[in-house]
N, C-alpha and C positions, 0 to 999 in steps of 0.2 A: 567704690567702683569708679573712681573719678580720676584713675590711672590706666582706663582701657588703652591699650595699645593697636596698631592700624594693624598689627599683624593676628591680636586676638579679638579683633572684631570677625577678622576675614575668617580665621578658623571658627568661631561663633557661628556666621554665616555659613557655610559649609558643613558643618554639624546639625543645622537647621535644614539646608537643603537632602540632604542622606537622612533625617531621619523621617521627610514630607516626602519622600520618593519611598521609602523603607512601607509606608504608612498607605502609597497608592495615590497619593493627593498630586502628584506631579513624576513626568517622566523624563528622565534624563536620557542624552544623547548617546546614542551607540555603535562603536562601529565594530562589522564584522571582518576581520579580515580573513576570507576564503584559502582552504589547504590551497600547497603548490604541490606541482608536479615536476618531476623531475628535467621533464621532456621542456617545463616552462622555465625552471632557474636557469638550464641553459642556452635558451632562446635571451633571455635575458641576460644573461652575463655575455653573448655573443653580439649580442644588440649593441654593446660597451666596448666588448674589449676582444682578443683575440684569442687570449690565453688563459685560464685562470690565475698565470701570476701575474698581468698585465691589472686585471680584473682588483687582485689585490693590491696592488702600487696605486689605485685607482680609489679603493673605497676602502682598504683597511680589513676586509675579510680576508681571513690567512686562507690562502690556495688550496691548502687541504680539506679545508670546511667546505667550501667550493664544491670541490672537486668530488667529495664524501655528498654532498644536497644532489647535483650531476648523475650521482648512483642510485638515488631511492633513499639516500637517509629522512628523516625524518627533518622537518622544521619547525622551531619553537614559533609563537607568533608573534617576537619582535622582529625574528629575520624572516618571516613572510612580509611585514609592514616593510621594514629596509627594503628587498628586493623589492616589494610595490612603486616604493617610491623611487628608487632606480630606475625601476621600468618607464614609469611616467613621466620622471624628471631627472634624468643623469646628472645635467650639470647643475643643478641645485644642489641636488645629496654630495655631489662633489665640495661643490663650494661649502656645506654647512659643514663638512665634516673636516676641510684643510684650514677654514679661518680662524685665526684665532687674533 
């Protein structure tokens, strides 16, 4: 064992933490992100942008996605997080998403 690596310490760690939370002994952090509504993506995407293909030159969601959320589709909860964080911080989600 006198070959532990930094990467299987931290998975070791992390195995130990999920199974002390699994177990009730500690509680880890959680976040909710709350259903959208349709009436709010576009409040939000008008908050940005003009148009939803402005919107997509902007952040990389294709216009029809957009445009489809605009109607009542439905949202998985990575793109309610994306939109959240749009809404709070345009020009961050901007920047994290053109730098490379």
């Amino acid at each position: 064992m006198a070959n532990r690596t930094k990467i299987g310490l931290e998975i070791e760690a992390g195995l130990r933490e999920a199974i002390a939370h699994r177990q009730g002994k500690i509680a880890l952090e959680t976040v909710i992100v709350e259903p959208m509504s349709a009436s709010r993506v576009k409040a939000i995407r008008k908050s940005v942008a003009k148009s939803p293909r402005e919107f997509e030159a902007k952040f990389g969601i294709p216009r029809r996605t957009v445009e489809g959320w605009e109607q009542g589709r439905s949202l998985d909860v990575s793109s309610r997080a994306l939109l959240t964080i749009i809404e709070r911080e345009p020009e961050a989600a901007r920047r994290a998403l053109t730098s490379r």
